[in-house]
GUPA-759410 format. One line per field, with one value per residue (C-alpha): residue in one letter; x, y, z. Coordinates in nm, 4 decimals. Each point is the difference from the previous one (the first is absolute). Layout:
! GUPA-759410
aa: (a,...) $
east: (X,...) $
north: (Y,...) $
up: (Z,...) $
END
This chain:
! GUPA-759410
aa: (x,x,x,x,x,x,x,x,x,x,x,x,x,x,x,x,x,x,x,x,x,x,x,x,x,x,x,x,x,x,x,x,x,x,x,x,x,x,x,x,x,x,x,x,x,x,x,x,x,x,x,x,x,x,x,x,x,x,x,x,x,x,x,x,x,x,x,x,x,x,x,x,x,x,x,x,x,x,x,x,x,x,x,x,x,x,x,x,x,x,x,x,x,x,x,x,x,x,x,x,x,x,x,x,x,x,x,x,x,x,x,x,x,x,x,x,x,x,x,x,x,x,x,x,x,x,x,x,x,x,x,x,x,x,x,x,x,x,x,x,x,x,x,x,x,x,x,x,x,x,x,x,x,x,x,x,x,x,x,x,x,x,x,x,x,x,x,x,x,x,x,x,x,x,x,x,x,x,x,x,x,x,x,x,x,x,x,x,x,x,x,x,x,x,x,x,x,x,x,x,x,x,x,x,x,x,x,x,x,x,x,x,x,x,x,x,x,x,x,x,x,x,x,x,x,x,x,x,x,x,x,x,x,x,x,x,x,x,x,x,x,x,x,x,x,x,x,x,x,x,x,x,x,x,x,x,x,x,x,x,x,x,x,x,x,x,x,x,x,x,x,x,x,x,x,x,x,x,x,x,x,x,x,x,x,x,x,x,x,x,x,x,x,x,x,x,x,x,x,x,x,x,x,x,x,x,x,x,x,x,x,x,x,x,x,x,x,x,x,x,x,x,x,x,x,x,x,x,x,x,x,x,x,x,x,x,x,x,x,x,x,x,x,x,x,x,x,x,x,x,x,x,x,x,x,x,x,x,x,x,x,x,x,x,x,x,x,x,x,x,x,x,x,x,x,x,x,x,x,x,x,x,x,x,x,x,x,x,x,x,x,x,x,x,x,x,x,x,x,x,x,x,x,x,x,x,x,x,x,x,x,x,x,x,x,x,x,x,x,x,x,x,x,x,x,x,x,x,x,x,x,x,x,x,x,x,x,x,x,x,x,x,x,x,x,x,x,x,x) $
east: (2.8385,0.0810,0.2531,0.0027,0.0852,0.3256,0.1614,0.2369,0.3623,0.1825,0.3220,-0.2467,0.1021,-0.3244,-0.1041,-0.3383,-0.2534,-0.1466,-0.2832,-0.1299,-0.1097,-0.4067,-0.0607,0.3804,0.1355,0.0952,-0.2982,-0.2215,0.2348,-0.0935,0.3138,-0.0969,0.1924,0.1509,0.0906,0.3827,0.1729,0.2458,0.0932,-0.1137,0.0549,0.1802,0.2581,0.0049,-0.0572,0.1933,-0.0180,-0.0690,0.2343,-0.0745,-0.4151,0.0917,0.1605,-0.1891,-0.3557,0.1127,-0.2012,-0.3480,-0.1115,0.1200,-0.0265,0.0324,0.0561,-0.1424,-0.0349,-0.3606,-0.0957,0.3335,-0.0504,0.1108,-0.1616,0.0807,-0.2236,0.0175,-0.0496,0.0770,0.0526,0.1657,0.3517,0.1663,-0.3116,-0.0203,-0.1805,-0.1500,0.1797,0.0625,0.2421,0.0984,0.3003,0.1565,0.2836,-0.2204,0.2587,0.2121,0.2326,0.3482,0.2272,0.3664,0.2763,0.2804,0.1617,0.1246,0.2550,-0.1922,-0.3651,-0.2670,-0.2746,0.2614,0.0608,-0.3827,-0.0961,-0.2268,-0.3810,-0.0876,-0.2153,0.0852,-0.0147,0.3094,0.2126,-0.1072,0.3260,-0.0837,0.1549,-0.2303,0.0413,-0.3367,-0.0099,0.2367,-0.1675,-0.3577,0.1441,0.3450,0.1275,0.3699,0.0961,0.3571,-0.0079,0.1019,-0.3213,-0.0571,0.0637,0.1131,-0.3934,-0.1224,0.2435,-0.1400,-0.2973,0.0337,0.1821,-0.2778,-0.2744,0.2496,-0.0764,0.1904,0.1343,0.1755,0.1106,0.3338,0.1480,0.3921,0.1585,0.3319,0.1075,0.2840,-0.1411,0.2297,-0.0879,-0.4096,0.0655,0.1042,-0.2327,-0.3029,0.1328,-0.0985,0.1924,-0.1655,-0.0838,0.3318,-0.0954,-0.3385,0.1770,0.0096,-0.3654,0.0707,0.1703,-0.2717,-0.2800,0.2292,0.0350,-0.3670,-0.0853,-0.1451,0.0405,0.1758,0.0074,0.2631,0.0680,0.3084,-0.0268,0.3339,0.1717,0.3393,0.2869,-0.1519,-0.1843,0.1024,0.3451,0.1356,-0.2393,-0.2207,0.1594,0.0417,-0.4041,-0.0918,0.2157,-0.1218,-0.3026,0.0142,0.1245,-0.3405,-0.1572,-0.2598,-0.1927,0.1415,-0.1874,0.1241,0.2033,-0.0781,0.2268,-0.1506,0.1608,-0.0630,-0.2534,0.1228,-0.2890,0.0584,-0.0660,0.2822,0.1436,0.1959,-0.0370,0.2307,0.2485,-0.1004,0.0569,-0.1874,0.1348,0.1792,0.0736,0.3563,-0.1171,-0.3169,0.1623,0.2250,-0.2946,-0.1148,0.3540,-0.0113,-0.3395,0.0056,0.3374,-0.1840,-0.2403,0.0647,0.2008,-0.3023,-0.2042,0.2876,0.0291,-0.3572,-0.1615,-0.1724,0.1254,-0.0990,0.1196,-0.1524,0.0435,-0.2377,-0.1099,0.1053,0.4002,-0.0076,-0.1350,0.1855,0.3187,-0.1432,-0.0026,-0.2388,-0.2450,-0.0110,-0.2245,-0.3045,0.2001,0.2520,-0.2552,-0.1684,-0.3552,0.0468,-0.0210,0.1340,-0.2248,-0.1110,0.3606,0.0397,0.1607,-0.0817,-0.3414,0.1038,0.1070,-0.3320,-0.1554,0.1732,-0.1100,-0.3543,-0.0243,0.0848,-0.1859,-0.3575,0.1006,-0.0074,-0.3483,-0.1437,-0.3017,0.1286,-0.3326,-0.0131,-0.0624,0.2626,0.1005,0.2833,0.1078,0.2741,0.1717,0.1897,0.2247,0.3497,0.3066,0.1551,-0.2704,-0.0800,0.2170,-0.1456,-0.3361,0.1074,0.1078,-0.3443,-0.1572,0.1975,-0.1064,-0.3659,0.0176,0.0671,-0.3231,-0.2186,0.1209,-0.2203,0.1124,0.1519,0.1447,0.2933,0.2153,0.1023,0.2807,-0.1058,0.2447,-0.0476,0.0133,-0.1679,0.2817,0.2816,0.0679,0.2328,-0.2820,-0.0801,-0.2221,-0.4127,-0.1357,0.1178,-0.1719,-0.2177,-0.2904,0.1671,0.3014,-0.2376,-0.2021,0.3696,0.0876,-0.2921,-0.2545,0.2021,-0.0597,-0.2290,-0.0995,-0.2797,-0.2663,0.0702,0.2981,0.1752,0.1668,0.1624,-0.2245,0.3276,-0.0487,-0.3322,0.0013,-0.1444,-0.3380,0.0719,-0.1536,0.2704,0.3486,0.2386,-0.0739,-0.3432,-0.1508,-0.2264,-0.0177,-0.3256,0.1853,0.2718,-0.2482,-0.2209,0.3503,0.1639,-0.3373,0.0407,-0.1745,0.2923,0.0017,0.1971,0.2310,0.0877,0.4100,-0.0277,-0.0130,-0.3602,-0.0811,0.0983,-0.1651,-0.3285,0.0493,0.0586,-0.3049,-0.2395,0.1170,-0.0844,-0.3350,-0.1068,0.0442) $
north: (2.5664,0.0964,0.3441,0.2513,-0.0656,0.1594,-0.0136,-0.2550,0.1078,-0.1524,-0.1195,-0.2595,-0.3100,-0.2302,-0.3884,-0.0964,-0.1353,-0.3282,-0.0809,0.0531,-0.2719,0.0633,0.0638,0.0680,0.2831,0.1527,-0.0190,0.0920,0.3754,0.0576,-0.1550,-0.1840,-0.2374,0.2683,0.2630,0.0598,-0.0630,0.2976,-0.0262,-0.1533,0.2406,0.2037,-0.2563,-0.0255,-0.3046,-0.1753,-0.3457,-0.3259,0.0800,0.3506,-0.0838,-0.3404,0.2276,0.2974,-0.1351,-0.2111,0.2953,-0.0056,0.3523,0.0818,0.2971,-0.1260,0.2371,-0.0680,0.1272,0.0117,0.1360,0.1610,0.2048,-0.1157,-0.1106,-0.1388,-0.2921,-0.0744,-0.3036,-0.2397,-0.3880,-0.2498,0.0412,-0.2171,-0.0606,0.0889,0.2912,-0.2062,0.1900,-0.2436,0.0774,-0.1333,-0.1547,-0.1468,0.2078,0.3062,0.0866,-0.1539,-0.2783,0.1379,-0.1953,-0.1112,0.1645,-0.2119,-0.2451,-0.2159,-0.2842,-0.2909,0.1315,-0.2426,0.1578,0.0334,-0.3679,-0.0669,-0.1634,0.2354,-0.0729,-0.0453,0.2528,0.3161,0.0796,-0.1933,0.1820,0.2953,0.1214,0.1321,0.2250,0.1395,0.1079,-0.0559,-0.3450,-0.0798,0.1229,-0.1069,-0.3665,-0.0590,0.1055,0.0445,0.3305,0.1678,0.3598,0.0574,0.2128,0.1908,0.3496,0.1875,0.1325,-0.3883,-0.0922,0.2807,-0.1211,-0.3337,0.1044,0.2342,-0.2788,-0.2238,-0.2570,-0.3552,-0.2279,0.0955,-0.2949,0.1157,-0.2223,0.1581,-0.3203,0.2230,0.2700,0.0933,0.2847,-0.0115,-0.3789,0.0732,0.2481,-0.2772,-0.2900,0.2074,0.2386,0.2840,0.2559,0.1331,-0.3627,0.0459,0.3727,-0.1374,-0.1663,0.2246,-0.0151,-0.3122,0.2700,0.1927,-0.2409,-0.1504,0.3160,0.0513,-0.3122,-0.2292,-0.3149,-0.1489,-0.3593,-0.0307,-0.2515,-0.0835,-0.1597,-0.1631,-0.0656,-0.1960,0.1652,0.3578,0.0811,-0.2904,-0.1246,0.3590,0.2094,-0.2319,0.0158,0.4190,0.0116,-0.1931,0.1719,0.3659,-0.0997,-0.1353,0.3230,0.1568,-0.2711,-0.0010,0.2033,-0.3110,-0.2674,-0.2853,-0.0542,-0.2872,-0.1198,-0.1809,-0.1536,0.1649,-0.1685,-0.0471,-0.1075,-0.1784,0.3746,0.2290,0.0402,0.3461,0.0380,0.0422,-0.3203,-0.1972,-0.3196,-0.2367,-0.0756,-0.3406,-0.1623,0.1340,0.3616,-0.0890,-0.1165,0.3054,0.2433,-0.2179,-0.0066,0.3907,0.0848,-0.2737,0.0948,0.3755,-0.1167,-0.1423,0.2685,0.2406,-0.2109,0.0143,0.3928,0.1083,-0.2768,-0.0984,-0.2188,0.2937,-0.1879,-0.2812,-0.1973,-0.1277,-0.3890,-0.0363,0.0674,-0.2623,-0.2282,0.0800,-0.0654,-0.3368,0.1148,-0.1178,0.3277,0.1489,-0.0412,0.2653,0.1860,0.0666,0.2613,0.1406,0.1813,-0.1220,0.3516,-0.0603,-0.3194,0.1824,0.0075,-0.4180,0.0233,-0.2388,-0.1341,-0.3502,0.0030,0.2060,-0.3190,-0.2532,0.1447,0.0699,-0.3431,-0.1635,0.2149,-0.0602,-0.3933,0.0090,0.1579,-0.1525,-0.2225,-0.2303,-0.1565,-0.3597,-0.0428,-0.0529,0.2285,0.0129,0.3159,0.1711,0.3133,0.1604,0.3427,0.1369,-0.1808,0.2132,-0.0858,-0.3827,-0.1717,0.1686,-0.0879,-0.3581,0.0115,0.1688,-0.3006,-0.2649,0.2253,-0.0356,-0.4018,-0.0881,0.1689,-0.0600,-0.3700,-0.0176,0.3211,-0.0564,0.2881,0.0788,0.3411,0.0837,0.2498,0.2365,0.1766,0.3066,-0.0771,0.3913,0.2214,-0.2456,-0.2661,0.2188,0.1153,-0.2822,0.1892,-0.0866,0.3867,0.0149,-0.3249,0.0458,-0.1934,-0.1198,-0.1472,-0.1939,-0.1579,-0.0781,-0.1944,-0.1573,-0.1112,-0.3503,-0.0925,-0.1795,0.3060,-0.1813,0.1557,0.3440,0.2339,0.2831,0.2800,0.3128,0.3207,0.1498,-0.0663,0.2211,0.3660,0.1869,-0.1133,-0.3219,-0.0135,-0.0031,-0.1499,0.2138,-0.1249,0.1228,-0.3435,-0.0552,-0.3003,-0.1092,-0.0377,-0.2059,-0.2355,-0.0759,-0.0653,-0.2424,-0.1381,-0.0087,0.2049,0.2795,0.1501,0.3037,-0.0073,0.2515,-0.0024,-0.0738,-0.3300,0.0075,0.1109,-0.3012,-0.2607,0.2025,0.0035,-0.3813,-0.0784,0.1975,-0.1715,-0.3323,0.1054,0.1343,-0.3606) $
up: (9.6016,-0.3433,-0.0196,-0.2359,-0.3462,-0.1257,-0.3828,-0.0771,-0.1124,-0.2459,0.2468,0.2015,-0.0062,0.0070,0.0224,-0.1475,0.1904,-0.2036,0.2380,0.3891,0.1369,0.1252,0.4022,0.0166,0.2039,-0.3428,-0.1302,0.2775,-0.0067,-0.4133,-0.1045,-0.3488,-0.3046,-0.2773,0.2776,0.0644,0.3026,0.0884,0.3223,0.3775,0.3143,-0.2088,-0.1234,-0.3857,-0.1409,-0.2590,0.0337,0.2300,0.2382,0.0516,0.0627,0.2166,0.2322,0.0095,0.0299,0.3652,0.1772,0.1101,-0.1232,-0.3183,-0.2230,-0.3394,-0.2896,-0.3586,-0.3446,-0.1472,-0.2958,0.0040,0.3124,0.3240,0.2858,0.3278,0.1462,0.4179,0.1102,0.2528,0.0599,0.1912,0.0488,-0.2299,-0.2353,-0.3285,-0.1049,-0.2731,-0.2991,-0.3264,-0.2623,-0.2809,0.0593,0.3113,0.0073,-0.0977,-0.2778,-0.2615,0.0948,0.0585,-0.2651,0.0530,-0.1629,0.0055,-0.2360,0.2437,-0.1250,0.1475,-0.0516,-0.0229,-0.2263,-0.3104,0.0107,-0.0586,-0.3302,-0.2207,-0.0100,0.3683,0.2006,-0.0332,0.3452,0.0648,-0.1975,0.1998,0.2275,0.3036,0.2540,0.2507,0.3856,0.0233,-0.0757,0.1922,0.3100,-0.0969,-0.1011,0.0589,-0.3823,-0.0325,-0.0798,-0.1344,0.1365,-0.3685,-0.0796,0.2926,0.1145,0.3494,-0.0145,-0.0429,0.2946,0.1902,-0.0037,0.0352,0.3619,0.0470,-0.0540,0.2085,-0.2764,0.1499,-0.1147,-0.3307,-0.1877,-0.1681,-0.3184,0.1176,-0.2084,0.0812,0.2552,-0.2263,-0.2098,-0.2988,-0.0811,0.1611,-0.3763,-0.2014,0.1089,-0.0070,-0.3365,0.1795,0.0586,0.3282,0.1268,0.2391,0.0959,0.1213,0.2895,0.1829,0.0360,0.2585,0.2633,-0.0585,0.0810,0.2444,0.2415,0.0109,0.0929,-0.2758,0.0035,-0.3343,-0.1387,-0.2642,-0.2431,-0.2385,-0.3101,-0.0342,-0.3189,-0.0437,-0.0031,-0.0002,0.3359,0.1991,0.2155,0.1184,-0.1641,0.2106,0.2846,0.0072,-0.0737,0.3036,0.1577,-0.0287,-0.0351,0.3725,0.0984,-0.0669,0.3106,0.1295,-0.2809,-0.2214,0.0850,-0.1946,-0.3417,-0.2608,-0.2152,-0.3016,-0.3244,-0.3656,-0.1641,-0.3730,-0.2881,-0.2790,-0.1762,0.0393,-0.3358,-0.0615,0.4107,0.2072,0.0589,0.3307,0.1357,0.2775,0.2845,0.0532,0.2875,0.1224,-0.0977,0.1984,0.3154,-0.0035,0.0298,0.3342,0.1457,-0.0485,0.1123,0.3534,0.0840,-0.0181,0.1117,0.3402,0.0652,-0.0539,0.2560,0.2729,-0.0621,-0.0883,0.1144,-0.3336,-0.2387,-0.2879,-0.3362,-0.1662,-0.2505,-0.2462,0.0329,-0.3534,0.0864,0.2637,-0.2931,-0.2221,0.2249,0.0739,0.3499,0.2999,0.0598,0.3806,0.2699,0.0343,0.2805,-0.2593,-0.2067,0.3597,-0.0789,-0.4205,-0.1202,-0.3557,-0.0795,-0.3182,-0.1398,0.0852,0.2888,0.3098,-0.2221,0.0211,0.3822,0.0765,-0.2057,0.1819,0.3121,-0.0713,-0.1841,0.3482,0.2432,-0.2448,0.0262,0.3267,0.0448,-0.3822,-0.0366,-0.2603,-0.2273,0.0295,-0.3708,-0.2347,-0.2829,-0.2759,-0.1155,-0.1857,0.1288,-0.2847,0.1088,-0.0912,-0.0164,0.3277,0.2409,-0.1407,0.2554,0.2654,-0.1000,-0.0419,0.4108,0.0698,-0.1730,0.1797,0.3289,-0.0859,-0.1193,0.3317,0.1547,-0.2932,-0.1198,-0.2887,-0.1662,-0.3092,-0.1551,-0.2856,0.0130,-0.3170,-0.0575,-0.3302,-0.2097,-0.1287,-0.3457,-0.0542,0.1353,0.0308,0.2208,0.1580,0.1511,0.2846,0.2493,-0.0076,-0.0367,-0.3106,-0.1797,-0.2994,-0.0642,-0.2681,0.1590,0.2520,-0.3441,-0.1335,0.3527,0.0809,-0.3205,-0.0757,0.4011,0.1955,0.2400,0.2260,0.1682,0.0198,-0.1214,0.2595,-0.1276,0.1958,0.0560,-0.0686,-0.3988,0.0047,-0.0452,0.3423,-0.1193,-0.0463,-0.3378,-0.2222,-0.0578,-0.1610,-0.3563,0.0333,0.0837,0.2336,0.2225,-0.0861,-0.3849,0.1395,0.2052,-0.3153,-0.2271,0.2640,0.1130,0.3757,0.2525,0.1068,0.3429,0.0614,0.2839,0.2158,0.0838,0.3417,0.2840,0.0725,-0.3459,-0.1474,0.2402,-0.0068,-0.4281,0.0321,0.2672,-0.2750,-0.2708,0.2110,0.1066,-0.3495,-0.1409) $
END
């Protein structure tokens, strides 16, 4: 049923309709590619979130622009399906960009000439919620916390990096990065659930500054659901930026003191552990990394912490249950300098299952940012041609999926892995980071021989 057309006025807020896709519910209404979305049951419409929500009924009453009159289209669906609406960008507007300068950030220690989509900062609720983006609270408003209550979007994934709003100014250079805090009481009080990470740099954020963040930040349990503590990442290109150091190994091991003494007290009062710290500070203090217990449901694997116990323990539960091949294959697994020695224990693991498996873990430095820079997501093509083209490689050549763009077509220096296969001359398999992942990527490489 098609309503009565009415004249557009010049304060409606639209989103362009790219396409309908044929037979949908959308189209089967009127509801056609170069209209304008205004609104669904009466809600206006401004982006992803807003339309995710809204169009969860079965009978909707969806409100377009055509021709530059309005008209509203009824229609109705499954509950939960899509009406069948395409637009032309995921987010169904632009992509909300971060503005900070923080001390430590990543992006401005990038060498020129690489994609220039990685030089793109962003800072966007909506990413965070759609796929577990880190956001600073930095660029958003009472209206956009508002909604994001109203829309009960959950989890938020919070970069804090500091409770303490005069340095939170400082680290970030911005001077409204410490009022933004009090967005966390906010979200807290209504109910959504916050993951919140801490980038920690020496001498500035950690020891009592440290100790005060976890601290307040526990006070917002159970809406905070876990804190992750990782190390600054420094490049080899940070001239004129601000002056950082890397951890080293008494600084490291005075980060884990603080956050498990926290810690433990945490899980005898609110009966979660709630802090973390990366992998990468218990390697760097040259100390033995906890059981899986230790990180309970691994909530903050995307920040490094609890990957290589999760690894461990997947990598013994799959060798339990694995069909080994009976033919023999020598390979090369090549991966960053942080996780090489526990590759080197997964091989040992596997050798005495699969006896005639020969296979070499090579530890690659990352000759491209720095060789500060010792974890595996962050090795270029280049640096694994550098490592590898002088050795004898075997049969077949592993790599971490973690080196890939989302896609898994491209490292960060725009190569692609079918470039670095032909230059080293080995067949490459891309591995995902897990147990299982690896014996499967090491049974296909046997089987494809």
């Amino acid at each position: 049923m098609v309503a009565p057309l009415r004249r557009v006025t010049a304060e409606n807020m639209s989103v362009l309709i790219r396409s309908v896709e044929a037979g949908s519910p959308a189209w089967k209404a009127g509801i056609r590619g170069g209209m304008e979305l205004l609104s669904v049951n009466g809600n206006p419409i401004t982006d992803v979130l807003d339309y995710r929500f809204y169009i969860c009924e079965e009978r909707l009453a969806v409100e377009c622009v055509d021709g530059g009159k309005r008209r509203t289209f009824r229609l109705r669906k499954g509950e939960y399906d899509d009406p069948g609406m395409e637009f032309d960008t995921y987010l169904m507007d632009k992509q909300h960009r971060c503005r900070n300068q923080c001390i430590f950030c990543f992006i401005d220690q990038m060498p020129p000439g690489m994609r220039e989509s990685l030089y793109f900062k962003d800072d966007d609720s909506r990413l965070s919620f759609f796929f577990g983006n880190y956001i600073t609270l930095t660029n958003l408003t009472d209206e956009d916390i508002d909604r994001i209550i109203k829309l009960h979007i959950s989890p938020i994934n919070v970069s804090v990096h500091t409770t303490n709003p005069e340095l939170r100014c400082k680290m970030m250079n911005n001077r409204f990065a410490g009022d933004s805090l009090r967005f966390l009481r906010r979200l807290a009080d209504a109910g959504i659930s916050i993951n919140c990470q801490l980038v920690l740099c020496p001498g500035i954020n950690d020891g009592e500054e440290l100790r005060r963040s976890l601290t307040e930040l526990a006070e917002l349990s159970p809406a905070v659901q876990s804190i992750a503590a990782v190390p600054v990442g420094l490049t080899r290109f940070r001239e004129g930026l601000y002056p950082l150091r890397p951890y080293g190994k008494e600084e490291a091991e005075a980060v884990l003191s603080i956050m498990e003494e926290l810690g433990d007290r945490f899980a005898e009062q609110l009966g979660s552990r709630l802090c973390y710290p990366a992998d990468e500070f218990y390697i760097k203090a040259g100390r033995e990394l906890p059981d899986p217990d230790f990180y309970e449901d691994f909530s903050q694997l995307e920040n490094g912490v609890g990957m290589i116990a999760l690894f461990r323990q997947e990598l013994e539960e799959a060798l339990e249950e694995a069909e080994l091949p009976s033919c023999p294959l020598k390979a090369t697994i090549a991966t960053g300098m942080d996780a090489a020695p526990i590759l080197k224990n997964a091989v040992d693991l596997l050798r005495k299952k699969w006896h005639n498996l020969e296979c070499q873990v090579v530890a690659v430095p990352n000759r491209f940012f720095g060789e500060t820079i010792t974890v595996a997501g962050l090795l270029t093509a280049q640096d694994f041609t550098a490592a590898l083209k002088d050795l004898p490689l075997g049969q077949a050549l592993l790599i971490p999926d973690v080196c890939l763009r989302k896609e898994g077509d491209r490292f960060l220096d725009d190569t692609t892995p079918a470039q670095l296969e032909q230059t080293l001359g080995v067949p490459l398999y891309i591995s995902p980071a897990e147990g299982a992942g690896l014996i499967d990527t090491l049974c296909t490489a046997a089987k494809n021989l």
